[in-house]
N, CA, C and O atoms as a Tripos MOL2 file, in Angstrom:
@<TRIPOS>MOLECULE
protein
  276   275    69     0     0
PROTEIN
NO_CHARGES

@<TRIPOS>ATOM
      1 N           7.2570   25.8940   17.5210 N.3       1 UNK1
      2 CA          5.9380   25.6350   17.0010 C.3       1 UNK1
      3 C           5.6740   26.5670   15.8270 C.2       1 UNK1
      4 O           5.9480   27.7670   15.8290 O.2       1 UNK1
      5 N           5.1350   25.9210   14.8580 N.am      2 UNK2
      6 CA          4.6520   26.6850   13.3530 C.3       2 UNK2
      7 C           3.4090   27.1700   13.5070 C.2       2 UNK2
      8 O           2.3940   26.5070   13.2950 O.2       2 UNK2
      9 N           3.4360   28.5840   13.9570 N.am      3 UNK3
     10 CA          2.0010   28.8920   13.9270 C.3       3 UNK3
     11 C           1.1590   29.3960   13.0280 C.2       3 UNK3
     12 O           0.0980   29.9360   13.3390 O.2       3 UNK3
     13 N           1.6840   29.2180   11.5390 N.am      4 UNK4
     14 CA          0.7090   29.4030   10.4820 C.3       4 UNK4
     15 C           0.5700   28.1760   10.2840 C.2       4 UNK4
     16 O          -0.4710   27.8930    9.6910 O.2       4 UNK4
     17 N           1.3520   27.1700   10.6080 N.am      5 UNK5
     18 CA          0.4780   25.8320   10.6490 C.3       5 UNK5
     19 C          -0.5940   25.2950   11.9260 C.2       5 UNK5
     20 O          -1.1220   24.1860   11.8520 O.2       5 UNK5
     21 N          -0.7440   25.8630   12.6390 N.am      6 UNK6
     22 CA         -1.2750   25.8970   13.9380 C.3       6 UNK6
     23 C          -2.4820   26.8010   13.5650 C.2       6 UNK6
     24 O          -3.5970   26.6110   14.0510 O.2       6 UNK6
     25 N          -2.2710   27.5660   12.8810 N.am      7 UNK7
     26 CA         -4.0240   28.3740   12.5950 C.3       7 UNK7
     27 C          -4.8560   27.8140   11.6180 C.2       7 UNK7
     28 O          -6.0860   27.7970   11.5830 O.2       7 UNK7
     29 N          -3.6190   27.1210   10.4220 N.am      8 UNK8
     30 CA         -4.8690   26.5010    9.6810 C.3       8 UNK8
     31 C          -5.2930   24.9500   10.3480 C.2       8 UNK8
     32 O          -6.4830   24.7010   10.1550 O.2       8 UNK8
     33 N          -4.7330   24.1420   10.9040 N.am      9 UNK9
     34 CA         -5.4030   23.1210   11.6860 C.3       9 UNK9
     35 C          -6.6810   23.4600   12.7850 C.2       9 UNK9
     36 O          -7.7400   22.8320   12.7820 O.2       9 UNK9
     37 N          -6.3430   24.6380   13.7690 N.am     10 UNK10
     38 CA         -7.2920   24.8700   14.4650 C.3      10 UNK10
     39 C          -8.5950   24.6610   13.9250 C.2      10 UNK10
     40 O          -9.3970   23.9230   14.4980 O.2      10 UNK10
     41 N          -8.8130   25.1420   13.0670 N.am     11 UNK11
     42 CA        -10.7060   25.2770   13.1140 C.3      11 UNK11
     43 C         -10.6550   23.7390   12.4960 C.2      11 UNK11
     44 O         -11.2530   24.1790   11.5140 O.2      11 UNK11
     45 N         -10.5090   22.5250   12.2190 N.am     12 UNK12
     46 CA        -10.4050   21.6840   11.8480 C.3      12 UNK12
     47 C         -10.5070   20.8550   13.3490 C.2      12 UNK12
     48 O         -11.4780   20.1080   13.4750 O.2      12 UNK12
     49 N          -9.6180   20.9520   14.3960 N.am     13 UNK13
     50 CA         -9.5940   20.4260   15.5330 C.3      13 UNK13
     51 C         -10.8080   20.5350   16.1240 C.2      13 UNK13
     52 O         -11.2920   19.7080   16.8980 O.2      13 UNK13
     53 N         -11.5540   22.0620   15.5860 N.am     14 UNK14
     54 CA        -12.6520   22.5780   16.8890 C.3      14 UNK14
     55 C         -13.5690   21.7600   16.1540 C.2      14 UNK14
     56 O         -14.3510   21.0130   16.7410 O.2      14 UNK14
     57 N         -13.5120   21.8760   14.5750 N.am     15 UNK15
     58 CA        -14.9370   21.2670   13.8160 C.3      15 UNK15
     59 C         -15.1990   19.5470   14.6210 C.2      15 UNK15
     60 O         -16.2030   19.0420   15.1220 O.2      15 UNK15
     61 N         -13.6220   18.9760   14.4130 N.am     16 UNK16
     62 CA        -14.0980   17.4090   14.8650 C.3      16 UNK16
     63 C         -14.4070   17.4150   16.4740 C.2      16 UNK16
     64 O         -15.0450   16.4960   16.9880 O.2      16 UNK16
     65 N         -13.8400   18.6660   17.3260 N.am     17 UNK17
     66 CA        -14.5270   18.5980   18.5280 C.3      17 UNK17
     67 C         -16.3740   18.7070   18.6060 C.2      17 UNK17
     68 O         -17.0830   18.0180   19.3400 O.2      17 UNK17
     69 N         -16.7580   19.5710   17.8120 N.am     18 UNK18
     70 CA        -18.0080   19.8810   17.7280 C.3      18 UNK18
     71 C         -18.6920   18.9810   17.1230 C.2      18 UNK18
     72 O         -19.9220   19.0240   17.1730 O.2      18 UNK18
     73 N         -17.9570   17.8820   16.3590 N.am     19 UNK19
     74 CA        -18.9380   16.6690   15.6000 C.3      19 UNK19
     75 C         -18.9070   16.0890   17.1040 C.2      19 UNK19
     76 O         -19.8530   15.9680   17.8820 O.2      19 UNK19
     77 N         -17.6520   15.7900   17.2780 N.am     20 UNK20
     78 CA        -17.9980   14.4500   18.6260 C.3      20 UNK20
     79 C         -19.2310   14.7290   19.5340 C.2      20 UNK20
     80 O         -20.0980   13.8890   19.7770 O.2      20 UNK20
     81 N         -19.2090   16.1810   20.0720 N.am     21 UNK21
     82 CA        -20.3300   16.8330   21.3060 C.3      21 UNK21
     83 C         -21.2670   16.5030   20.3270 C.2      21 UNK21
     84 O         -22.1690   16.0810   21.0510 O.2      21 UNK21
     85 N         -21.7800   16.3770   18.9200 N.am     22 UNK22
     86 CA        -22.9180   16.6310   18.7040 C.3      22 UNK22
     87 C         -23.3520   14.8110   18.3660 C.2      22 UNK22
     88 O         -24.3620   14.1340   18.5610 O.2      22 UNK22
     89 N         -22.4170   14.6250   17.9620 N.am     23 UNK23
     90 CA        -22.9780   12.7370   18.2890 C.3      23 UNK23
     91 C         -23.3860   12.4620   19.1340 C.2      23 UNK23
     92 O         -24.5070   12.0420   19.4210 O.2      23 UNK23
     93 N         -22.1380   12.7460   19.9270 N.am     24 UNK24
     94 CA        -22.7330   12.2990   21.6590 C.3      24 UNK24
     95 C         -24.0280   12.6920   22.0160 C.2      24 UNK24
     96 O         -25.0100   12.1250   22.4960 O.2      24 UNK24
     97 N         -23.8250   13.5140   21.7460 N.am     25 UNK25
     98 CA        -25.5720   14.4540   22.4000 C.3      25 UNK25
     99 C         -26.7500   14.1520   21.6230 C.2      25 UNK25
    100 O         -27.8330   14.6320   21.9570 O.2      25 UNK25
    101 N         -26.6210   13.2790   20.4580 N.am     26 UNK26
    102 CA        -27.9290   12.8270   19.5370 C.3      26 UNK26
    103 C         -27.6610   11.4410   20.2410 C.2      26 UNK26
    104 O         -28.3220   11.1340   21.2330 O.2      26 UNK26
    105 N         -27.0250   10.8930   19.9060 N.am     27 UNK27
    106 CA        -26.6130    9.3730   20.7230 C.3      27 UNK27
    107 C         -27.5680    9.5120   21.8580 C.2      27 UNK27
    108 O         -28.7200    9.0870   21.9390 O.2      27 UNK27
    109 N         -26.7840   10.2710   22.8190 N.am     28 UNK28
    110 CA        -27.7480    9.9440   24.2450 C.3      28 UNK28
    111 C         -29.3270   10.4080   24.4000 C.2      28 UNK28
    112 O         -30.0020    9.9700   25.3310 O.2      28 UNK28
    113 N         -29.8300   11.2550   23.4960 N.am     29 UNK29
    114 CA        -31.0350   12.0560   22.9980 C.3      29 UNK29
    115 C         -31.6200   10.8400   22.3110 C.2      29 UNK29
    116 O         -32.5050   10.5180   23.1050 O.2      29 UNK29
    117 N         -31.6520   10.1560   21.5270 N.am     30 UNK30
    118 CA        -32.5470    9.4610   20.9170 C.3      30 UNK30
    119 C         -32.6180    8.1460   21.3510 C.2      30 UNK30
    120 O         -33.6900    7.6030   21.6160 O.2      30 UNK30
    121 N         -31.0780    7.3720   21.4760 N.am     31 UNK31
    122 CA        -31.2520    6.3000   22.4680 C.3      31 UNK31
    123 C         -30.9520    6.0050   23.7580 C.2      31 UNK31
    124 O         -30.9850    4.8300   24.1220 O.2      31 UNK31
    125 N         -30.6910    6.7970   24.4390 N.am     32 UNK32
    126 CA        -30.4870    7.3800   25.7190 C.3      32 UNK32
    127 C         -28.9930    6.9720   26.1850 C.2      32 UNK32
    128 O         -28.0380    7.0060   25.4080 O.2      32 UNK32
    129 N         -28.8820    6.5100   27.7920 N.am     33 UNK33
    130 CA        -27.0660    6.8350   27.6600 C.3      33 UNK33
    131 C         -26.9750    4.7970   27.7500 C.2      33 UNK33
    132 O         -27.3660    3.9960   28.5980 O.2      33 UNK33
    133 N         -26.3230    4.6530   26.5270 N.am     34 UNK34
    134 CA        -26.1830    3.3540   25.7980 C.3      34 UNK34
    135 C         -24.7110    2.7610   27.0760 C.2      34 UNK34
    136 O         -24.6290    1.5500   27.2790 O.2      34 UNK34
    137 N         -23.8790    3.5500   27.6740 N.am     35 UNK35
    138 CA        -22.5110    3.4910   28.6230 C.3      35 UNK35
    139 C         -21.3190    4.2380   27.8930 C.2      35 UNK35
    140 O         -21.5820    5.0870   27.0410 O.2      35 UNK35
    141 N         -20.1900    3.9700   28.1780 N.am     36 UNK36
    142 CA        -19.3970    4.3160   27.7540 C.3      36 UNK36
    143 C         -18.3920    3.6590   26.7560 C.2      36 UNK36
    144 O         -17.6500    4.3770   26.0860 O.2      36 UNK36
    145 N         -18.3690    2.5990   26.6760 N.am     37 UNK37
    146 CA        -17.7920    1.6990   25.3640 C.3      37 UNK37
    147 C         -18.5430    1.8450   24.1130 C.2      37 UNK37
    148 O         -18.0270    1.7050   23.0050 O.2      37 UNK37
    149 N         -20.0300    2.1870   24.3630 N.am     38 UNK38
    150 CA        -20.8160    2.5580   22.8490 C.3      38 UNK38
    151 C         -19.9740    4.0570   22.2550 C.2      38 UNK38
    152 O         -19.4800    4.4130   21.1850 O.2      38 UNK38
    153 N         -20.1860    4.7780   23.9230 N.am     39 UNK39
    154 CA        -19.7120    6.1430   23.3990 C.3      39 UNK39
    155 C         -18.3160    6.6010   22.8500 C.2      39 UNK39
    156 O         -17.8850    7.4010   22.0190 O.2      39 UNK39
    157 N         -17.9780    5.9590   23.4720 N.am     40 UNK40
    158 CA        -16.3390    5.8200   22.6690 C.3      40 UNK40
    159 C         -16.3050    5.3500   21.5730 C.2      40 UNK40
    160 O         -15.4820    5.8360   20.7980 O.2      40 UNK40
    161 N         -17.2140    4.1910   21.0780 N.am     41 UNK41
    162 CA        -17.1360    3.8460   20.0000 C.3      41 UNK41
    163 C         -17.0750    4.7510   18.7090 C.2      41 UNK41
    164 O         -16.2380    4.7850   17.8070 O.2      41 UNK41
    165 N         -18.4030    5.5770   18.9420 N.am     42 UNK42
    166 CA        -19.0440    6.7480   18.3970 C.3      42 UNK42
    167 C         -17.6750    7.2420   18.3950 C.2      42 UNK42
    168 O         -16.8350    6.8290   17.5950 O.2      42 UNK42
    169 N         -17.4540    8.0810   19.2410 N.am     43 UNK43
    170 CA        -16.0340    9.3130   19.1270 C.3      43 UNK43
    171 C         -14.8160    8.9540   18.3390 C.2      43 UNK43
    172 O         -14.2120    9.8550   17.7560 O.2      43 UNK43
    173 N         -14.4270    7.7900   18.2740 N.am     44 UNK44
    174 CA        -13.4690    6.5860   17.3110 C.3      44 UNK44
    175 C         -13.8840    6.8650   16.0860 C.2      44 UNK44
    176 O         -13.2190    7.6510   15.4110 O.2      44 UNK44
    177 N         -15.1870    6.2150   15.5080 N.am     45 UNK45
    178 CA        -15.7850    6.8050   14.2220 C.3      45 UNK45
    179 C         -15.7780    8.0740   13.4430 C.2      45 UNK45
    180 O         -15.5200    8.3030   12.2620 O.2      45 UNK45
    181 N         -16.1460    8.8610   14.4720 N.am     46 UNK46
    182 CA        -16.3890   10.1000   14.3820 C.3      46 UNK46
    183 C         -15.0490   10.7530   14.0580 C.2      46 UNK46
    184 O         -15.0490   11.4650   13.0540 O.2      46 UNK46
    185 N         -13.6200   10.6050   14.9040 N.am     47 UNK47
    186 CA        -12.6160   11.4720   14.4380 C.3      47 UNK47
    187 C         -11.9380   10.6060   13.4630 C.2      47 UNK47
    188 O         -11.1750   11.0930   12.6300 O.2      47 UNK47
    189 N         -12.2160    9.1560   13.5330 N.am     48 UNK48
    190 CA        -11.3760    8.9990   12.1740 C.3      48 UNK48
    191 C         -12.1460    9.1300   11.0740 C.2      48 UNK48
    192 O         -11.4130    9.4150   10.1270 O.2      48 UNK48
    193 N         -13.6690    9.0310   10.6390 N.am     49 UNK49
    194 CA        -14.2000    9.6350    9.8260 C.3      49 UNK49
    195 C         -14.1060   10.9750    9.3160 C.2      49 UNK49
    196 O         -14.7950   11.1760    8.3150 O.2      49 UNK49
    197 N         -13.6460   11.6380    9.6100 N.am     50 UNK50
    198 CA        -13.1920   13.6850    9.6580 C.3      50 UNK50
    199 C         -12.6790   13.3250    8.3060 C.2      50 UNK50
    200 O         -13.3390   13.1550    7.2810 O.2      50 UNK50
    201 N         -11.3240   13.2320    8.4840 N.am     51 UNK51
    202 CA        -10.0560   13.0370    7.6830 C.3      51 UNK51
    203 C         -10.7300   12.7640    6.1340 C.2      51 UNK51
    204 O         -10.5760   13.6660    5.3090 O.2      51 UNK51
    205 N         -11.4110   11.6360    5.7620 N.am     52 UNK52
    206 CA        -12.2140   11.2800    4.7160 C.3      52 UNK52
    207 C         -12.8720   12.2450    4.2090 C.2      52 UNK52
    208 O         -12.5740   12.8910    3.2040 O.2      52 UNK52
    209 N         -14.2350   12.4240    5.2320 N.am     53 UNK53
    210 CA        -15.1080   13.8300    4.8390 C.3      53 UNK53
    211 C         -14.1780   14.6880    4.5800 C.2      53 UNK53
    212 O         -13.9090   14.6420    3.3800 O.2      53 UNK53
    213 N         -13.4890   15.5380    5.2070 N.am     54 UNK54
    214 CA        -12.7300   16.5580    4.1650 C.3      54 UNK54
    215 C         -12.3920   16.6890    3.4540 C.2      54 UNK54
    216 O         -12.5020   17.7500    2.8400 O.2      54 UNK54
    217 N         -11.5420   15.3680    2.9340 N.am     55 UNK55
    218 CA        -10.8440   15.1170    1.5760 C.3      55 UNK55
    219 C         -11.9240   15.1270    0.8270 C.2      55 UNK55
    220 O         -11.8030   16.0740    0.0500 O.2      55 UNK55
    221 N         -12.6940   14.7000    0.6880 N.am     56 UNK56
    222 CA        -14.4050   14.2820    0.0730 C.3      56 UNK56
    223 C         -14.6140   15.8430   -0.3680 C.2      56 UNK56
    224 O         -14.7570   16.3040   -1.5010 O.2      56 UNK56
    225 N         -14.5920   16.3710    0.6440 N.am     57 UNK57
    226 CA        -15.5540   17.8300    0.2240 C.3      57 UNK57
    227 C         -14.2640   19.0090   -0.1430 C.2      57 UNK57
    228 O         -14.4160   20.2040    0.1110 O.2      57 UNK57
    229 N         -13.3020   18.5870   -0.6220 N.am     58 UNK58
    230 CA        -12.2930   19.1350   -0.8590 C.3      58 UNK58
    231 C         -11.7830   20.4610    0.1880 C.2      58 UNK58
    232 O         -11.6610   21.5810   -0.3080 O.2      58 UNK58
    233 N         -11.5970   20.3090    1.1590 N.am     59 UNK59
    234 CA        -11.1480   21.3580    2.1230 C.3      59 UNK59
    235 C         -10.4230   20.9200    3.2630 C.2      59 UNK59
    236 O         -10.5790   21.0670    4.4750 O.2      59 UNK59
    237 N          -9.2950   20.1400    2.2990 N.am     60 UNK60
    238 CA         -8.0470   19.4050    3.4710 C.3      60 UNK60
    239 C          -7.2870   20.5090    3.5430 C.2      60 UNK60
    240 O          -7.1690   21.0480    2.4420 O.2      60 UNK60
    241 N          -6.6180   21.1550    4.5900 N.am     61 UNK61
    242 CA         -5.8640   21.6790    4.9830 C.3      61 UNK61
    243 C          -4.2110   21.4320    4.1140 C.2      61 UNK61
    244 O          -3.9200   20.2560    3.9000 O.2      61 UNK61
    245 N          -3.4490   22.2490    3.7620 N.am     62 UNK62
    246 CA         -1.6410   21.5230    3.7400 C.3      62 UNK62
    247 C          -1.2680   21.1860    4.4190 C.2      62 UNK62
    248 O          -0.3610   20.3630    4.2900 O.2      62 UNK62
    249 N          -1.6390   21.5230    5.4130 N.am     63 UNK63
    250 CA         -0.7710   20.9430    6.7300 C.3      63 UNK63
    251 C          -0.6760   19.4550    6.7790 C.2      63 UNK63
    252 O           0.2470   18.7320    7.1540 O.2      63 UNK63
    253 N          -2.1000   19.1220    6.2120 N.am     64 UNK64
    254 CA         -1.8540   17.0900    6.3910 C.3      64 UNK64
    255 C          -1.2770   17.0770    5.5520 C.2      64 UNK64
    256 O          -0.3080   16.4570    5.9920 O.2      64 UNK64
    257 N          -0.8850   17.4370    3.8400 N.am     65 UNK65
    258 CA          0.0270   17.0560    3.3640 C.3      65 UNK65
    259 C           1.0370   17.4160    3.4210 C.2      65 UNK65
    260 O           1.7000   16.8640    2.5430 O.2      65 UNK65
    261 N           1.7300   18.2270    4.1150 N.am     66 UNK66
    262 CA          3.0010   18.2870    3.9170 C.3      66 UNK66
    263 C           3.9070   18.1460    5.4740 C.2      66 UNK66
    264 O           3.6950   18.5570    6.6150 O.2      66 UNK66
    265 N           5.0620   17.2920    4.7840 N.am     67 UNK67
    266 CA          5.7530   16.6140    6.3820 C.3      67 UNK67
    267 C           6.0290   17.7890    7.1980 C.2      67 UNK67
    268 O           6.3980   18.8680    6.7350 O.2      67 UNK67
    269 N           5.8520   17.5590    8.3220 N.am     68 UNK68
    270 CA          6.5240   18.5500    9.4770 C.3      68 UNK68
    271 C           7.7330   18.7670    9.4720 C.2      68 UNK68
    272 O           8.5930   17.9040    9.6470 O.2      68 UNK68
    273 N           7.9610   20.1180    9.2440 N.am     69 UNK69
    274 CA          9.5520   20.6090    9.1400 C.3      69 UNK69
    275 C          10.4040   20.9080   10.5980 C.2      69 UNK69
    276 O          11.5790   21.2720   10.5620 O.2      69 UNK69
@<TRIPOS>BOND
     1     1     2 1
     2     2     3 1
     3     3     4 2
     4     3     5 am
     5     5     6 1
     6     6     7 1
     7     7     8 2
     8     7     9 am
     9     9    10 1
    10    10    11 1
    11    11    12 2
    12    11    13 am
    13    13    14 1
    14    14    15 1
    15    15    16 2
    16    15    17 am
    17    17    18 1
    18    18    19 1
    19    19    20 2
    20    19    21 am
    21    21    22 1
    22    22    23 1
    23    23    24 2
    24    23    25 am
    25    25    26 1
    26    26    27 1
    27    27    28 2
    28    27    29 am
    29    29    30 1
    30    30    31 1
    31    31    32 2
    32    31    33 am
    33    33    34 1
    34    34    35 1
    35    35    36 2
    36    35    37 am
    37    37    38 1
    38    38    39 1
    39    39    40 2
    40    39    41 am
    41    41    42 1
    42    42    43 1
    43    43    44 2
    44    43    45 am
    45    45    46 1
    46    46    47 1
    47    47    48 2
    48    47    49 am
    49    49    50 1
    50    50    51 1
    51    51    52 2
    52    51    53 am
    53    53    54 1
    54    54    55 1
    55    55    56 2
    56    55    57 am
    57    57    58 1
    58    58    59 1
    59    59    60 2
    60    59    61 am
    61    61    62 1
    62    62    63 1
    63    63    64 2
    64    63    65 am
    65    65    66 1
    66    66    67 1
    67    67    68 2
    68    67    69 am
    69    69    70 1
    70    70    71 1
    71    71    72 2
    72    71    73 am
    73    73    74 1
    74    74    75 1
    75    75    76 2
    76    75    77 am
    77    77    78 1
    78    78    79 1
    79    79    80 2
    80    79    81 am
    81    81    82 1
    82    82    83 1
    83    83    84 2
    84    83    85 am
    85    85    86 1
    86    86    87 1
    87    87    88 2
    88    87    89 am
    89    89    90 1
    90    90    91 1
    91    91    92 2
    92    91    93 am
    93    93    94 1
    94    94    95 1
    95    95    96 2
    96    95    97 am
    97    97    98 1
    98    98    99 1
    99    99   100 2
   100    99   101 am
   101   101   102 1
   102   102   103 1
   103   103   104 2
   104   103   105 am
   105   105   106 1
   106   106   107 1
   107   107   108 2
   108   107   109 am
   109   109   110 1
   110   110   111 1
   111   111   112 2
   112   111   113 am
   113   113   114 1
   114   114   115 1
   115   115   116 2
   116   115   117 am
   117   117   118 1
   118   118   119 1
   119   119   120 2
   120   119   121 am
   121   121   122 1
   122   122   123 1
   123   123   124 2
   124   123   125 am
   125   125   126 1
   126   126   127 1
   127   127   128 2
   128   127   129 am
   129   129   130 1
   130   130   131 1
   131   131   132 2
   132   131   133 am
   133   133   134 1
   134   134   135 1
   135   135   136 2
   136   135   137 am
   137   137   138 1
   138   138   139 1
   139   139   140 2
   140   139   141 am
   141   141   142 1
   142   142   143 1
   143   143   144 2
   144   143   145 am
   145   145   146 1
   146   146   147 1
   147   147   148 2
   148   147   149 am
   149   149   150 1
   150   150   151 1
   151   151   152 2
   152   151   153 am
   153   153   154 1
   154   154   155 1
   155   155   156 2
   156   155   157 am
   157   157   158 1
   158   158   159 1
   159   159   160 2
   160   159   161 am
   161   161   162 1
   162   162   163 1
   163   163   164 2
   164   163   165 am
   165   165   166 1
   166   166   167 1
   167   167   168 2
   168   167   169 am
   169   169   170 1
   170   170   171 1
   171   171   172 2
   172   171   173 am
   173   173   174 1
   174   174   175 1
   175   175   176 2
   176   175   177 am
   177   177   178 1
   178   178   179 1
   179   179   180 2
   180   179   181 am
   181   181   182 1
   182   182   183 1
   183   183   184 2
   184   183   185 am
   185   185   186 1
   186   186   187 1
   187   187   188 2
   188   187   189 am
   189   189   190 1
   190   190   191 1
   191   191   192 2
   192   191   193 am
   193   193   194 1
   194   194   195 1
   195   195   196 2
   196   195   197 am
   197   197   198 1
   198   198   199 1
   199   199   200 2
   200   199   201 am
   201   201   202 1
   202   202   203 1
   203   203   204 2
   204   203   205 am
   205   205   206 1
   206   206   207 1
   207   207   208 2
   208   207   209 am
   209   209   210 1
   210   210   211 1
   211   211   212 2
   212   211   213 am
   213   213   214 1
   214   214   215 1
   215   215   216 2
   216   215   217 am
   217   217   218 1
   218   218   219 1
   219   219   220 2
   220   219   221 am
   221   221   222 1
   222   222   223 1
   223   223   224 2
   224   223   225 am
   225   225   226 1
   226   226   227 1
   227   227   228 2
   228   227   229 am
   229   229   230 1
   230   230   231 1
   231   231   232 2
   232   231   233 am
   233   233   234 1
   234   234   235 1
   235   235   236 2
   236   235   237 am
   237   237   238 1
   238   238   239 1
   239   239   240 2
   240   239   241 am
   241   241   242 1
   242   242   243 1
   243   243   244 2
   244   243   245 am
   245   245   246 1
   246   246   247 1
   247   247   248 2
   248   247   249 am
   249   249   250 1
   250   250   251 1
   251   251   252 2
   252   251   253 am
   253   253   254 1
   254   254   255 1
   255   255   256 2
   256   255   257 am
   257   257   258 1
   258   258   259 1
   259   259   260 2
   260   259   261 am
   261   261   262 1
   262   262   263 1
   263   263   264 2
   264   263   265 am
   265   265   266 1
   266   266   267 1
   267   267   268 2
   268   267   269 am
   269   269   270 1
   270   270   271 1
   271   271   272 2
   272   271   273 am
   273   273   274 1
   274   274   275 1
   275   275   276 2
@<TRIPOS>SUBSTRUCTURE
     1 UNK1         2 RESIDUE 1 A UNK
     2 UNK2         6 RESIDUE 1 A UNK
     3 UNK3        10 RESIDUE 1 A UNK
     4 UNK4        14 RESIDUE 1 A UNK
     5 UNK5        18 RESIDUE 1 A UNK
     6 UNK6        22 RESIDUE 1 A UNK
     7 UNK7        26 RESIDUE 1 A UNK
     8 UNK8        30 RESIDUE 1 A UNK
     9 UNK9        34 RESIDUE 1 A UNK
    10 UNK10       38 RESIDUE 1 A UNK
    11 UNK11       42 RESIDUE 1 A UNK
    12 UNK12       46 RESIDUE 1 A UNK
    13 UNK13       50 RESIDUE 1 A UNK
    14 UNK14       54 RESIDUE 1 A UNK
    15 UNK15       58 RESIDUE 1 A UNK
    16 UNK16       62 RESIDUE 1 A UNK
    17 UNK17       66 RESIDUE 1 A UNK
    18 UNK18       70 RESIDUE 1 A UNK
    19 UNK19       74 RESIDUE 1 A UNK
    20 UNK20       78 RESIDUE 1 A UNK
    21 UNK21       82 RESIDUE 1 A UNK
    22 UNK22       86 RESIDUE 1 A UNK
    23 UNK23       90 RESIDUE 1 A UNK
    24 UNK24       94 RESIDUE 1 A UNK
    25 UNK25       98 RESIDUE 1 A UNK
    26 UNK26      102 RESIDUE 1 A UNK
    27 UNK27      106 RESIDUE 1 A UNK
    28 UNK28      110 RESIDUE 1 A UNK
    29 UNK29      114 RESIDUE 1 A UNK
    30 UNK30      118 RESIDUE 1 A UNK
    31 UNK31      122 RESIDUE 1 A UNK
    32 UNK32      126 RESIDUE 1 A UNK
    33 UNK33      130 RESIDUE 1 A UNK
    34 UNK34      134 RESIDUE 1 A UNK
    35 UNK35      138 RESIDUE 1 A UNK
    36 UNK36      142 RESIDUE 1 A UNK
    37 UNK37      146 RESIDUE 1 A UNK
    38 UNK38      150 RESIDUE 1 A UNK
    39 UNK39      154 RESIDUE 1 A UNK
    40 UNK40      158 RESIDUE 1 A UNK
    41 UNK41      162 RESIDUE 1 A UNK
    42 UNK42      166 RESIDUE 1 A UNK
    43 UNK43      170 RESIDUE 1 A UNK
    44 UNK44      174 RESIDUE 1 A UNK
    45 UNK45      178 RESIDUE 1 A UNK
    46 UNK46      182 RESIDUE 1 A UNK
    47 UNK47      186 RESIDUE 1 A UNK
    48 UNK48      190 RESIDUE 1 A UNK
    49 UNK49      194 RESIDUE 1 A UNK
    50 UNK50      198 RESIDUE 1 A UNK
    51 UNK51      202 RESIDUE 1 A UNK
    52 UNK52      206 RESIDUE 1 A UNK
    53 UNK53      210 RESIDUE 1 A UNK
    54 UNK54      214 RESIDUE 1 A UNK
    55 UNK55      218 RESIDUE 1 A UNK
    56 UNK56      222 RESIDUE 1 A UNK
    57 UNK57      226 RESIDUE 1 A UNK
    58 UNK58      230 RESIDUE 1 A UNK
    59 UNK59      234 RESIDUE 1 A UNK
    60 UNK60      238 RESIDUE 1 A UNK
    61 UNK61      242 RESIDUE 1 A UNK
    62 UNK62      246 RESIDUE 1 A UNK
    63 UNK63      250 RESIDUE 1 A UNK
    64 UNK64      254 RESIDUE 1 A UNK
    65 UNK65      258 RESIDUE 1 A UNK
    66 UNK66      262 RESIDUE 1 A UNK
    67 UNK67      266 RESIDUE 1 A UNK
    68 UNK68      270 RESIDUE 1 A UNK
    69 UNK69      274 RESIDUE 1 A UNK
């Protein structure tokens, strides 16, 4: 395992963990608990949306670009 590639992904992993908890938790807060196929839906959105936003706000990691050695 590459663990200078492993430190710069981390806070990237925790950020899209902390979007999902915080969808979820506005999700069920404003329209209450919709089940679990909405909520998944949400979490689907949510981590493949990441990838975009970063590139967007310029703070992609190398690690996505460059192949695993």
């Amino acid at each position: 395992m590459d663990w200078n590639r492993f430190t710069e992904l981390l806070p990237h992993y925790l950020a899209n963990l902390v979007l999902v908890v915080l969808a979820i938790t506005a999700l069920r807060r404003f329209a209450g608990d919709l089940g679990f196929v909405v909520e998944l839906g949400v979490v689907v959105v949510v981590v493949l949306a990441y990838p975009t936003i970063v590139r967007a706000l310029g703070v992609t990691p190398s690690a996505w670009d460059d192949p695993e050695e």
